[in-house]
TORMARVEX-88641 format. One record per residue: residue in three letters; x, y, z of N, C-alpha, C, O in turn. Coordinates in steps of 0.1 Angstrom, whole numbers, padded with zeros to 4 digits, always signed. Each point is the difference from the previous one (the first is absolute). Layout:
BEGIN
ALAXYZXYZXYZXYZ...
END
This chain:
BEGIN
UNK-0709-0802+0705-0013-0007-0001-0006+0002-0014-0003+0011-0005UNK+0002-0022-0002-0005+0001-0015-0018+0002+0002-0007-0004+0009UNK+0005+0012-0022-0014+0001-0002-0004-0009-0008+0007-0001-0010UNK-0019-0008+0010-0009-0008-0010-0001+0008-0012-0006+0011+0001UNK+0010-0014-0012+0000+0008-0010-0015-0001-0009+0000+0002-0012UNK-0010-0005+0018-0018-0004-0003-0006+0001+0014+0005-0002+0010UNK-0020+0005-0014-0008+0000+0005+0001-0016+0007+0004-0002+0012UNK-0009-0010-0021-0001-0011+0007+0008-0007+0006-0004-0010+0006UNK+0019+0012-0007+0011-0004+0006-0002+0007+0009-0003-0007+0010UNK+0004+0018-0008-0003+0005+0017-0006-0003+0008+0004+0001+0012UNK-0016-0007-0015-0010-0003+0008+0005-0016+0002-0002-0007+0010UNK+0009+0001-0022+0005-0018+0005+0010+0001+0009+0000-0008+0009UNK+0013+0018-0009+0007+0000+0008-0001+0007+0012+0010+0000+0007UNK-0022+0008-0003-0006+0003+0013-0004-0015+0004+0006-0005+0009UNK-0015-0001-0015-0007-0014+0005+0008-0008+0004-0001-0005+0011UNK+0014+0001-0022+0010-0008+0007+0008+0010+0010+0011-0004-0002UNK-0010+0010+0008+0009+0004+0009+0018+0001-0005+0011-0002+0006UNK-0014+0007-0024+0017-0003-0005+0012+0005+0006+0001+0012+0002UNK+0007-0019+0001+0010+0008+0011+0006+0011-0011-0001-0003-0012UNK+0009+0016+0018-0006+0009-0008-0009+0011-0006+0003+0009-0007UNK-0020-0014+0013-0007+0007-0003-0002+0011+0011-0001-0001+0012UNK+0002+0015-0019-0010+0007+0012-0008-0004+0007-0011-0003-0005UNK+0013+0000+0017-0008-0004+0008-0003-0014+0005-0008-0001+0009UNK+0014-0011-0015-0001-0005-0002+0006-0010+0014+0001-0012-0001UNK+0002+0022+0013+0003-0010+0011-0010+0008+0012+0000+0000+0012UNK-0007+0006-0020-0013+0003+0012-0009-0006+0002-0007-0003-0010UNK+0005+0000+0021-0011-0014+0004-0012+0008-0002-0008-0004-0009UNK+0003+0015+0015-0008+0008-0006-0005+0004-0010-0012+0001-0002UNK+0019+0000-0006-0003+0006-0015-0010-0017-0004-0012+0001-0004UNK+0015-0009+0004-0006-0012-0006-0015-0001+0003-0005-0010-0006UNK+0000+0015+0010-0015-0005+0005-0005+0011-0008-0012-0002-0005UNK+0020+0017+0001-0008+0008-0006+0006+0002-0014-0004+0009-0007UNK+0012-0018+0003+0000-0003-0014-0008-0011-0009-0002-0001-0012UNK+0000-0009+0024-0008-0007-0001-0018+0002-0001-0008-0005-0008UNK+0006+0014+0018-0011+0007-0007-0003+0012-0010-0011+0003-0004UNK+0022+0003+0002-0003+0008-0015+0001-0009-0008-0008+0003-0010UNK+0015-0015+0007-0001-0007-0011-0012-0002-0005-0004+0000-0012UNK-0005-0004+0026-0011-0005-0001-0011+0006-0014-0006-0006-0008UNK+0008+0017+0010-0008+0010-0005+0004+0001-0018+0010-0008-0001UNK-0012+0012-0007+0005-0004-0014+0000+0012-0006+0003+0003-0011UNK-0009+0007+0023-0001+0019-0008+0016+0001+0007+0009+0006-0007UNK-0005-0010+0019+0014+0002+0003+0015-0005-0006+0011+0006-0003UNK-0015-0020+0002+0006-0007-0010+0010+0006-0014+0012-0002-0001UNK-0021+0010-0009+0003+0008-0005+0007+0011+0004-0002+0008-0009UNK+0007-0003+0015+0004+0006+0008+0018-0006+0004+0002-0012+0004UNK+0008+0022-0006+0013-0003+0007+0003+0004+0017+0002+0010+0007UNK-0004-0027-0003+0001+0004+0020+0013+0003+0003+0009-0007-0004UNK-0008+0015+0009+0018+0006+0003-0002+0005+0017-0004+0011+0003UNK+0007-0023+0005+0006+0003+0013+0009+0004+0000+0011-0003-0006UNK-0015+0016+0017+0015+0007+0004-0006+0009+0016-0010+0005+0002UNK+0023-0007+0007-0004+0005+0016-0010-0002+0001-0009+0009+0000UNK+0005-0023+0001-0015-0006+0007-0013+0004-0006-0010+0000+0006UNK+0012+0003-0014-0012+0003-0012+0002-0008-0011+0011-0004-0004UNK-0026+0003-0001-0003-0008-0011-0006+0012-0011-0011+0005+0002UNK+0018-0003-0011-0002+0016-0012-0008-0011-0011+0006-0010-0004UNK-0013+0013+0001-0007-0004-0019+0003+0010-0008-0006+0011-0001UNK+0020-0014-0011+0004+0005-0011-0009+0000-0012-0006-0011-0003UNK+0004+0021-0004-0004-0006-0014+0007-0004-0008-0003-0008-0009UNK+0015+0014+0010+0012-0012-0013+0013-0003+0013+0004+0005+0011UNK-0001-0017-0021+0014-0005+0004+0013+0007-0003+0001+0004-0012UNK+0010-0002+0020+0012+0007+0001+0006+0001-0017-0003-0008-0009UNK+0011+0018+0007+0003+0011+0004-0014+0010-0001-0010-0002-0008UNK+0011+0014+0017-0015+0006+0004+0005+0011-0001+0005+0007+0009UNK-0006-0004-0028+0004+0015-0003-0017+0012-0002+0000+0012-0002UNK-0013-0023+0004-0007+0012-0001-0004+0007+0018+0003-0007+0010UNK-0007+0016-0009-0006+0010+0008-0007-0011+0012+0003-0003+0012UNK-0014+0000-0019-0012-0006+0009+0001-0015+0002-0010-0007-0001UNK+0021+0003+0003-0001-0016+0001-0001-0006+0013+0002-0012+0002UNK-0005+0019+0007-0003+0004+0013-0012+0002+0007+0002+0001+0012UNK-0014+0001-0016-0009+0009+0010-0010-0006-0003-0009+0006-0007UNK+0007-0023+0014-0008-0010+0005+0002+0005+0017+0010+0004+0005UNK-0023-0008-0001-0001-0007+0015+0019-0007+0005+0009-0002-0007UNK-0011+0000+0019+0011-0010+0006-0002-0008+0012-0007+0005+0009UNK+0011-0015-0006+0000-0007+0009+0012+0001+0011+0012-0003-0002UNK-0018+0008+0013+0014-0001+0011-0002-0015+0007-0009-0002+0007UNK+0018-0008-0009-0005-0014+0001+0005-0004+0013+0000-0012+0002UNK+0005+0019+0008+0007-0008+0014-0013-0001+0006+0000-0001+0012UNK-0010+0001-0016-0014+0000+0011-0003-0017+0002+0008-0009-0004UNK-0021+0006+0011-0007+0013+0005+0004+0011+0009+0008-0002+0009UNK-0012+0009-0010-0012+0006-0014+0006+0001-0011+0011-0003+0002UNK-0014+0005-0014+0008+0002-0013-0005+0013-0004-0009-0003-0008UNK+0011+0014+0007+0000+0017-0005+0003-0006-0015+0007-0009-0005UNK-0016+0022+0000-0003+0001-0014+0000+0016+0001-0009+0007+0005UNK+0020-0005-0009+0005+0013-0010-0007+0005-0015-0001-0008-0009UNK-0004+0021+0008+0005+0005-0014+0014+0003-0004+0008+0004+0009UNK-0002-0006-0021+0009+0006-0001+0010+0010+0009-0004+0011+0004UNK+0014-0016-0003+0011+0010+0008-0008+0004+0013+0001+0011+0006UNK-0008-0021-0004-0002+0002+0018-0011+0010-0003-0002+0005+0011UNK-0006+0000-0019-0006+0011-0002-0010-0001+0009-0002+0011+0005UNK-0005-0021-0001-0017-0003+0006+0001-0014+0006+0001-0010-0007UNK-0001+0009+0025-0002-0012-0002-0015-0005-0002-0009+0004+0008UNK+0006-0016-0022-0013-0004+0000-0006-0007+0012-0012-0001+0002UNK+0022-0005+0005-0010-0011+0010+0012-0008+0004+0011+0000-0003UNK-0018-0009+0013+0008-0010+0007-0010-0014-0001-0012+0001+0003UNK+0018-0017-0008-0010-0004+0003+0008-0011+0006+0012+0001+0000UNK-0020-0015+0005+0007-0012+0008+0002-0009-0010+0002-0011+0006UNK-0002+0010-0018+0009-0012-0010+0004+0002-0010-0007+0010-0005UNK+0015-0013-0002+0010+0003-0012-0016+0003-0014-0002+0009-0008UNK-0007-0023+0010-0012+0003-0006-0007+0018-0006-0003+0004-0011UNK+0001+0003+0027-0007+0006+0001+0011+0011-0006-0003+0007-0009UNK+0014-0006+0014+0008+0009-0003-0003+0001-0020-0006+0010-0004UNK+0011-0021-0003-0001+0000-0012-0012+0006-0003-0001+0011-0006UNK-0013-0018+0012-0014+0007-0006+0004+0013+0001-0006+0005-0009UNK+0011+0004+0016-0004+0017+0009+0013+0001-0011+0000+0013-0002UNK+0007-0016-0004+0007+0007-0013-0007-0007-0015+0002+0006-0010UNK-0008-0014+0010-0006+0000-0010-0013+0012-0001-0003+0005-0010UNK-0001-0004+0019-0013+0009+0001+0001+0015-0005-0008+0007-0006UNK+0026-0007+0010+0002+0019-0004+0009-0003-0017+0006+0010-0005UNK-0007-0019+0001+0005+0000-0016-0014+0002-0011-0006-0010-0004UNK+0003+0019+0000-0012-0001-0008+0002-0012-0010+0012-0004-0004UNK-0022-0002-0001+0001-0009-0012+0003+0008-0013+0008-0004-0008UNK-0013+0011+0008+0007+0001-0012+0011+0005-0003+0002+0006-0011UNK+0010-0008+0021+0012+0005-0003+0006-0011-0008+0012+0002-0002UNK-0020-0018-0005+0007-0004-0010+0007-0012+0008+0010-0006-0004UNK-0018+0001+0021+0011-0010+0005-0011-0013+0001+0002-0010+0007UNK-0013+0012-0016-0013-0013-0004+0010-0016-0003-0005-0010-0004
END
């Protein structure tokens, strides 16, 4: 399975469903990629489904630094949809739409981490 080598190719070949993509034959995953797109603090952001989660990267592959990792996550077979901290640490919440899910990981990214 090849990785999107950008930010915004990942996010076009999640939308199109590229055969090939991570993820990209889960009927699931689409409604909640479709609403992180929505958002433009996410956007920026590299989405990397994997085992039924939706992860927000800050860079695109190869991922030689430390912390490219420890955004919020989306467990997307819901409802409900679980929102993770990092590595399962805390779950934030459960909510009933791909929508709410994204707001409840936008909420735990401070702004000023540079994703304006």
């Amino acid at each position: 399975m090849s990785e999107a080598p950008d930010i915004a190719t990942a996010w076009t070949w999640l939308l199109q469903r590229k055969p090939g993509t991570r993820g990209a034959t889960h009927d699931a995953l689409v409604p909640v990629v479709e609403a992180a797109f929505a958002e433009p603090r996410l956007r920026r952001l590299y989405p990397f489904p994997t085992h039924g989660t939706l992860h927000f990267l800050h860079t695109a592959p190869p991922w030689t630094e430390p912390h490219h990792d420890g955004l919020p996550f989306i467990l997307y077979g819901g409802p409900p949809y679980k929102i993770y901290t990092s590595g399962y640490g805390v779950m934030l919440g459960e909510t009933d739409t791909p929508a709410a899910a994204t707001a409840l990981v936008l909420s735990q990214i401070p702004e000023d981490q540079g994703l304006l």
